[in-house]
PDB file of N, CA, C and O in Angstrom:
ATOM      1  N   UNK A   1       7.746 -32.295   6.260  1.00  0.00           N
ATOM      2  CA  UNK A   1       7.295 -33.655   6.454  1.00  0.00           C
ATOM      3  C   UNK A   1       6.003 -33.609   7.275  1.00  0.00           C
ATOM      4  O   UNK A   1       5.814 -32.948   8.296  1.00  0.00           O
ATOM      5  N   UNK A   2       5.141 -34.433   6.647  1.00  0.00           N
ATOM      6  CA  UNK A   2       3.632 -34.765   7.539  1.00  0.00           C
ATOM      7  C   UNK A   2       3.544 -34.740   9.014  1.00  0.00           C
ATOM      8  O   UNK A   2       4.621 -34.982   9.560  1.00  0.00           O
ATOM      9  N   UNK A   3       2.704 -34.546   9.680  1.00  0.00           N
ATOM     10  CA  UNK A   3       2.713 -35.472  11.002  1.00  0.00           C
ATOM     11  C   UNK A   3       2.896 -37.431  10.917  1.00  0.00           C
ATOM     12  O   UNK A   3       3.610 -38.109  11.655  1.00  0.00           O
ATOM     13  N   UNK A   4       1.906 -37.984   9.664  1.00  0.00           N
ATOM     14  CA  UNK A   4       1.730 -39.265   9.641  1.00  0.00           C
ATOM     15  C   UNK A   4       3.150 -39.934   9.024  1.00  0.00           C
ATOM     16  O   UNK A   4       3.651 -41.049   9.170  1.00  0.00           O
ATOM     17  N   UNK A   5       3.515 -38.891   8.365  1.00  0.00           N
ATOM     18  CA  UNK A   5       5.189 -39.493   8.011  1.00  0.00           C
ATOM     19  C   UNK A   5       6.105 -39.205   9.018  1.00  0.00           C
ATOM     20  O   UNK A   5       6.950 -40.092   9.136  1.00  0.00           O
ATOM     21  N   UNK A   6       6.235 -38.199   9.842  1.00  0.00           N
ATOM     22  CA  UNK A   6       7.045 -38.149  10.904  1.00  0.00           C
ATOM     23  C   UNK A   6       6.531 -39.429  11.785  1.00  0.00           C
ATOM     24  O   UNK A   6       7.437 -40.237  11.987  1.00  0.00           O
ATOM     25  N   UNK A   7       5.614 -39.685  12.196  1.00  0.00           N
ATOM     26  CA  UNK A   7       5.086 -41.128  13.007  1.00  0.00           C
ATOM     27  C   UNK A   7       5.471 -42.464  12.660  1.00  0.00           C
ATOM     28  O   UNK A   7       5.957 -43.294  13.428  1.00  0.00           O
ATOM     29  N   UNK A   8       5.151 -42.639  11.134  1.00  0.00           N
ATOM     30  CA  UNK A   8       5.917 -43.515  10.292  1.00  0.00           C
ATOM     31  C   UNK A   8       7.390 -43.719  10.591  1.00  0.00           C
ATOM     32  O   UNK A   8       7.807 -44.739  11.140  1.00  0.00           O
ATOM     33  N   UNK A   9       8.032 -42.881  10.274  1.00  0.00           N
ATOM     34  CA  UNK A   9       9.584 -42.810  10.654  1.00  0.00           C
ATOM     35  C   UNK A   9       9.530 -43.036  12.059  1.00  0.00           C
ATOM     36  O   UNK A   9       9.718 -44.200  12.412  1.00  0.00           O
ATOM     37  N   UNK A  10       9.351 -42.327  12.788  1.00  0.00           N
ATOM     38  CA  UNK A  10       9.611 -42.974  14.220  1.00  0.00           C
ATOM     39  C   UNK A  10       9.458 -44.593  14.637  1.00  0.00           C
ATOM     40  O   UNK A  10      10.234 -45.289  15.291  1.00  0.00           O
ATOM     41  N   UNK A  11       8.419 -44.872  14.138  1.00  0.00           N
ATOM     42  CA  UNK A  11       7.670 -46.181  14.296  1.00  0.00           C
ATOM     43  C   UNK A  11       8.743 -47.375  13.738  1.00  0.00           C
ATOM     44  O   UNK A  11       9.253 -48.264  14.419  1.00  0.00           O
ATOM     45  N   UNK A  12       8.891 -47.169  12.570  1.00  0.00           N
ATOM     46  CA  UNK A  12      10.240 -47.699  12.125  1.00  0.00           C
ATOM     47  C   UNK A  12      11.398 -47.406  12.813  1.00  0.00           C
ATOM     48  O   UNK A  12      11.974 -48.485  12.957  1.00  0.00           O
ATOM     49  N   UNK A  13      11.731 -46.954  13.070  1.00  0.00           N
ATOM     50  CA  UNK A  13      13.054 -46.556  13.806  1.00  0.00           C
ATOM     51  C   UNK A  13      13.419 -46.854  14.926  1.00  0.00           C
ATOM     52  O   UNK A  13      14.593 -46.930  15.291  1.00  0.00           O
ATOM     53  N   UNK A  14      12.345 -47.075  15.656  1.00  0.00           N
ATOM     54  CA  UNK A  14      11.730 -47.567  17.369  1.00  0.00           C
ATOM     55  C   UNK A  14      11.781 -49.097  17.234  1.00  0.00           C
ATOM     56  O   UNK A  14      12.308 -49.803  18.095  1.00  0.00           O
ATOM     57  N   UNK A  15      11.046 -49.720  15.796  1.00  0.00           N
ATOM     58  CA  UNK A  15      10.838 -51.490  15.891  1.00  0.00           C
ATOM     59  C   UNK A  15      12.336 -51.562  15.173  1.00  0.00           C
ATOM     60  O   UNK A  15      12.876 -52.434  15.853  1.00  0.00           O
ATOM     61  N   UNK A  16      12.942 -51.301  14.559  1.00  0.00           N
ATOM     62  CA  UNK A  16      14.444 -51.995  13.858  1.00  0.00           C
ATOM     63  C   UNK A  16      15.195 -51.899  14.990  1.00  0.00           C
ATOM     64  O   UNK A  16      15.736 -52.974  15.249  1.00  0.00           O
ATOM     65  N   UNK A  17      15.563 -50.577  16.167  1.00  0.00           N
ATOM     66  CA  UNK A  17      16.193 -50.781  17.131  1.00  0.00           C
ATOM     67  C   UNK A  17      16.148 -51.953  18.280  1.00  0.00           C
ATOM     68  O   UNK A  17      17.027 -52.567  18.884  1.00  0.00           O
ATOM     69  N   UNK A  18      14.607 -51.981  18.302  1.00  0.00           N
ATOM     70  CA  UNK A  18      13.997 -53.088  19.368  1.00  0.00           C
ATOM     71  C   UNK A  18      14.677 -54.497  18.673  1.00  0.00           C
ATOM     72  O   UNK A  18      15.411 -55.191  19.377  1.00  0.00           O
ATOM     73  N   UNK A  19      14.458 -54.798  17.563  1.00  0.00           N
ATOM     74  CA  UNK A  19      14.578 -55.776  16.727  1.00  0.00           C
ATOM     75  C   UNK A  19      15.870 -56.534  16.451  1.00  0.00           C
ATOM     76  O   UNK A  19      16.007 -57.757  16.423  1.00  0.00           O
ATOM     77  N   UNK A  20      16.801 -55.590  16.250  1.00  0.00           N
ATOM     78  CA  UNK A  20      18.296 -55.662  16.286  1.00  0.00           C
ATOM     79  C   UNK A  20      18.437 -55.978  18.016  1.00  0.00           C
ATOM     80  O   UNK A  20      18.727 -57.135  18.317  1.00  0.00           O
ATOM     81  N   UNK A  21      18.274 -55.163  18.927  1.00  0.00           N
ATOM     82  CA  UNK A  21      18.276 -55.960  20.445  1.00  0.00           C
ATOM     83  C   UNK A  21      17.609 -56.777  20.789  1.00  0.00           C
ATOM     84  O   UNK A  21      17.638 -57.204  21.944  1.00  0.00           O
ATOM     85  N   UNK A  22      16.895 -57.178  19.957  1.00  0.00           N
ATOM     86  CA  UNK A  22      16.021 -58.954  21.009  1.00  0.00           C
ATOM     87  C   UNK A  22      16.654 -60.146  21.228  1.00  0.00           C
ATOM     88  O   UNK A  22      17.287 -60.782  20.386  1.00  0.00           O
ATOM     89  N   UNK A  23      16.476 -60.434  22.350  1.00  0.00           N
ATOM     90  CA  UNK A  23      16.294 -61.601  22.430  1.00  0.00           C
ATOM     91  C   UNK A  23      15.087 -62.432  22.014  1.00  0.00           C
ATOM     92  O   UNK A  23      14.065 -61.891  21.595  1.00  0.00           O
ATOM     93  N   UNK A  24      15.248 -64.111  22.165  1.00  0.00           N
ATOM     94  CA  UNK A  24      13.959 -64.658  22.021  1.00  0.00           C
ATOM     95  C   UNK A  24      12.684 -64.286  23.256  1.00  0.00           C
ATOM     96  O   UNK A  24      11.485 -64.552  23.168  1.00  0.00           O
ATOM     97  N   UNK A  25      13.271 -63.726  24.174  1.00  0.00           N
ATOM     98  CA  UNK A  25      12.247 -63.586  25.522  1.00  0.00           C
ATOM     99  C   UNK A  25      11.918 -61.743  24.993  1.00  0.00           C
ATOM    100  O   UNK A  25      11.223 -61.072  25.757  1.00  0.00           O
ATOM    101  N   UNK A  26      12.198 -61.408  24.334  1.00  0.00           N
ATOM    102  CA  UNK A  26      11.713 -59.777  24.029  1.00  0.00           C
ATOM    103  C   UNK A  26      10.506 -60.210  22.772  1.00  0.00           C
ATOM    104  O   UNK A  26       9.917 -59.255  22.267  1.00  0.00           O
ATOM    105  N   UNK A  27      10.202 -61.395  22.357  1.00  0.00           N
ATOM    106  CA  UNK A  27       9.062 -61.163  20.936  1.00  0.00           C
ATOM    107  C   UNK A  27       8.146 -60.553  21.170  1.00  0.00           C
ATOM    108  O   UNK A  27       7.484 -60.182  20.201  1.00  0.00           O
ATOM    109  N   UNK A  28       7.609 -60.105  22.782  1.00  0.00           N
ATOM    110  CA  UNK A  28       6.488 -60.140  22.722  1.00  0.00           C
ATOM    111  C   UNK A  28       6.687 -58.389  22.043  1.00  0.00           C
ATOM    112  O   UNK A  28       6.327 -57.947  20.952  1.00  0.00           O
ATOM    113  N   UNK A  29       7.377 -57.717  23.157  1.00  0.00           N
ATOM    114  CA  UNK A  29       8.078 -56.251  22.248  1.00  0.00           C
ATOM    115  C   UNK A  29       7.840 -56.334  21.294  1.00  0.00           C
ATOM    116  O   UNK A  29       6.805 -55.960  20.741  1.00  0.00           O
ATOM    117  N   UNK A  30       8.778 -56.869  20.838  1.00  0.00           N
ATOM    118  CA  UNK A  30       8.954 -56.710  18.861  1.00  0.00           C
ATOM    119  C   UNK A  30       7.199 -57.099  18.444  1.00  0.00           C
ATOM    120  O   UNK A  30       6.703 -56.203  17.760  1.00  0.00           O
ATOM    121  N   UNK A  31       6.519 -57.925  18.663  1.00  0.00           N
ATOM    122  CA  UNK A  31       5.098 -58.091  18.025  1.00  0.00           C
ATOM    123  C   UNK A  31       4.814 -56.944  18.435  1.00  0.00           C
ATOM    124  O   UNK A  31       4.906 -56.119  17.526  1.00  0.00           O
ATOM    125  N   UNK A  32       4.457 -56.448  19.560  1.00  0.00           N
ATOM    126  CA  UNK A  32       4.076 -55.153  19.968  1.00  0.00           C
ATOM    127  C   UNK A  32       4.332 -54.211  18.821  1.00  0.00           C
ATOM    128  O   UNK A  32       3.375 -54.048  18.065  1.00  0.00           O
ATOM    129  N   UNK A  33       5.469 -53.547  18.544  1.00  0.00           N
ATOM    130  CA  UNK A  33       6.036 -52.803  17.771  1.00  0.00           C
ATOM    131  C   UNK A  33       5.796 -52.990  16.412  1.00  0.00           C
ATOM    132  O   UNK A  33       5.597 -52.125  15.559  1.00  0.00           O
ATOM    133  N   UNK A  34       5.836 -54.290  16.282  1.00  0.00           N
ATOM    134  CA  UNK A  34       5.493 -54.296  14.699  1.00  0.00           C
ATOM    135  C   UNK A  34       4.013 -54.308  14.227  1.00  0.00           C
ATOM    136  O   UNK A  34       3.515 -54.583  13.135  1.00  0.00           O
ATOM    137  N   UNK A  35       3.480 -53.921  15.402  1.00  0.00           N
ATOM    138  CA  UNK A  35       1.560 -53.990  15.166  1.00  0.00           C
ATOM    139  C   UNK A  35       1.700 -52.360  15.132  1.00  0.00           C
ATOM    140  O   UNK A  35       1.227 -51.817  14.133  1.00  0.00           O
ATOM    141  N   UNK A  36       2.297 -51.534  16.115  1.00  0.00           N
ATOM    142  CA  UNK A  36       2.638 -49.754  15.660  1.00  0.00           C
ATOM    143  C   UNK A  36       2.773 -49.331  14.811  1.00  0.00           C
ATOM    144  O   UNK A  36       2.114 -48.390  14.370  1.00  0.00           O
ATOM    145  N   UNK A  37       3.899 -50.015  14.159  1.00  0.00           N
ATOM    146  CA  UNK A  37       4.334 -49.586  13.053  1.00  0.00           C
ATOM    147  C   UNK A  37       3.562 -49.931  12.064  1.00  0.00           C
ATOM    148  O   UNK A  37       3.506 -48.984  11.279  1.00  0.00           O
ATOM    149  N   UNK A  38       2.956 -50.789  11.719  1.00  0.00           N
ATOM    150  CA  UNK A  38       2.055 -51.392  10.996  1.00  0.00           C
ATOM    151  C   UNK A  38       0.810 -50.677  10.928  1.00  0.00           C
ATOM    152  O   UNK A  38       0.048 -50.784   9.967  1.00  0.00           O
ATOM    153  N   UNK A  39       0.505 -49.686  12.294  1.00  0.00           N
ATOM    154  CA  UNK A  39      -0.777 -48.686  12.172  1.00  0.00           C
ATOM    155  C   UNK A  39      -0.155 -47.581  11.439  1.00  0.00           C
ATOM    156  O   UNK A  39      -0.666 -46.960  10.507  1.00  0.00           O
ATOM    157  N   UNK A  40       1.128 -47.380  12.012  1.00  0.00           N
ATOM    158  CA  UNK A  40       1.681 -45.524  11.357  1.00  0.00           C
ATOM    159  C   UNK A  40       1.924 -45.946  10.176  1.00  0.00           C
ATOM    160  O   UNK A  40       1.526 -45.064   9.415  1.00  0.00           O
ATOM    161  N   UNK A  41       2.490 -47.070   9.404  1.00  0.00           N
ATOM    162  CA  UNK A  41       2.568 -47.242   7.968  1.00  0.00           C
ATOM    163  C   UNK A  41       1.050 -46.795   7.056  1.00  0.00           C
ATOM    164  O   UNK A  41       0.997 -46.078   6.057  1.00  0.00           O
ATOM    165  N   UNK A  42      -0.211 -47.539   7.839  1.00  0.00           N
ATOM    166  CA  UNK A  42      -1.413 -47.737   7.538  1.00  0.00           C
ATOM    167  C   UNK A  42      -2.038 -45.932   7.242  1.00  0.00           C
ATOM    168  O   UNK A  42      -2.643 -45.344   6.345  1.00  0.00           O
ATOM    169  N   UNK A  43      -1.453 -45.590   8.584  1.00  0.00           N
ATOM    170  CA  UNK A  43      -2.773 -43.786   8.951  1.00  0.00           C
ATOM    171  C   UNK A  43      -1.119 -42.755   7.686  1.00  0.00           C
ATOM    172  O   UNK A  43      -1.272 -41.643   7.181  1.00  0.00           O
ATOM    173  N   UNK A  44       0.200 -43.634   7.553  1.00  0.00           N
ATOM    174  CA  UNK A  44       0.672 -42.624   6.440  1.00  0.00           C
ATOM    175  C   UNK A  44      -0.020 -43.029   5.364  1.00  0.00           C
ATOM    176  O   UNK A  44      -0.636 -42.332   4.557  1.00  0.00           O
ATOM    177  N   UNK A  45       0.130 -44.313   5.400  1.00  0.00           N
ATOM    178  CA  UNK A  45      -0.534 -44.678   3.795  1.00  0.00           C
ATOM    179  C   UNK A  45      -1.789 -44.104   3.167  1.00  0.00           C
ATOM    180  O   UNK A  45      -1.917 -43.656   2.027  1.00  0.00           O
ATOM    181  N   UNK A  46      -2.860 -44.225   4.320  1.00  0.00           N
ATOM    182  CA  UNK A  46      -4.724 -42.856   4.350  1.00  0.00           C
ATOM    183  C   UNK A  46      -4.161 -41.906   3.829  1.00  0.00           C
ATOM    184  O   UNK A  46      -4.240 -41.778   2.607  1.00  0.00           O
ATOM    185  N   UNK A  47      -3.422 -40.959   4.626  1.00  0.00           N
ATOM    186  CA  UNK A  47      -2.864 -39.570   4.510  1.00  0.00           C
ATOM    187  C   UNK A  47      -2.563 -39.043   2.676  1.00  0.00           C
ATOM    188  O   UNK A  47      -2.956 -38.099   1.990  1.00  0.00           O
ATOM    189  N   UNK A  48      -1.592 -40.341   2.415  1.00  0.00           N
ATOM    190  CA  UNK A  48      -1.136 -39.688   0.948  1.00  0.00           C
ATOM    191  C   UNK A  48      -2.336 -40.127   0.283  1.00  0.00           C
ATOM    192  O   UNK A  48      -2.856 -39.280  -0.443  1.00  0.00           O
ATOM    193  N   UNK A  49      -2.975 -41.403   0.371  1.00  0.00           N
ATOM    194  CA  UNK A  49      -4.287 -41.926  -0.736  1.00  0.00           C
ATOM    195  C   UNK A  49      -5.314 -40.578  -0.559  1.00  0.00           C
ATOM    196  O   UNK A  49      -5.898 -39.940  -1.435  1.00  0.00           O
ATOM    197  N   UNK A  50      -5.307 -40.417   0.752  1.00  0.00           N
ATOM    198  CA  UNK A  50      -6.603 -39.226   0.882  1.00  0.00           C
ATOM    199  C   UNK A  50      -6.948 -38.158  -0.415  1.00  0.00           C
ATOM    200  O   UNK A  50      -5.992 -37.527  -0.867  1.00  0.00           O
ATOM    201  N   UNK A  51      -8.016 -37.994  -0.889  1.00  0.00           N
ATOM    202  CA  UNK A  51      -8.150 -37.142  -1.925  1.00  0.00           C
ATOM    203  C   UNK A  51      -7.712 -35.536  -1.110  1.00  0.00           C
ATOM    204  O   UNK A  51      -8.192 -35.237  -0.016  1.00  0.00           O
ATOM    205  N   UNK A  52      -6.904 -34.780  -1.740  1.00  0.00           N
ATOM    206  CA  UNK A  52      -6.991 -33.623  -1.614  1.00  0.00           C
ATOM    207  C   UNK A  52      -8.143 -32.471  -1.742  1.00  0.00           C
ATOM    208  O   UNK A  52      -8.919 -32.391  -2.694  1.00  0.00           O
ATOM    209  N   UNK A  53      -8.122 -31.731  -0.792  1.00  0.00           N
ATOM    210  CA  UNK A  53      -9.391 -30.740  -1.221  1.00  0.00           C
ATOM    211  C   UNK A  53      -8.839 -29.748  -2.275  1.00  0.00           C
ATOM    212  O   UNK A  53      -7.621 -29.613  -2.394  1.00  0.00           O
ATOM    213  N   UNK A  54      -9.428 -29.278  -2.794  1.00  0.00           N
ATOM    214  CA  UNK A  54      -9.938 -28.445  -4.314  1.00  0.00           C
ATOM    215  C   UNK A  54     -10.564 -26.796  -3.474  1.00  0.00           C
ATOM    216  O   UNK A  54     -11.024 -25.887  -4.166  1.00  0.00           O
TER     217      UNK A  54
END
């Protein structure tokens, strides 16, 4: 597994836990988290689009 997919997975795994424990006074967390995850989805998503070198 990648580095950017191991990050991915974490990232997810970190905001569903947060997410499942919130309260309404934790959103700001969860926005937090879901802007992370939303980068490690983004730098996995580069990673696989990236052209391979030859």
């Amino acid at each position: 597994m990648d580095e950017a997919h191991t990050r991915l997975r974490d990232a997810i795994t970190e905001l569903h836990g947060a997410l499942r424990a919130a309260a309404w006074d934790d959103l700001e967390q969860a926005a937090r988290l879901t802007q992370e995850a939303r980068q490690a989805c983004d730098e996995w998503l580069a990673s696989v689009e990236a052209p391979t070198a030859t």
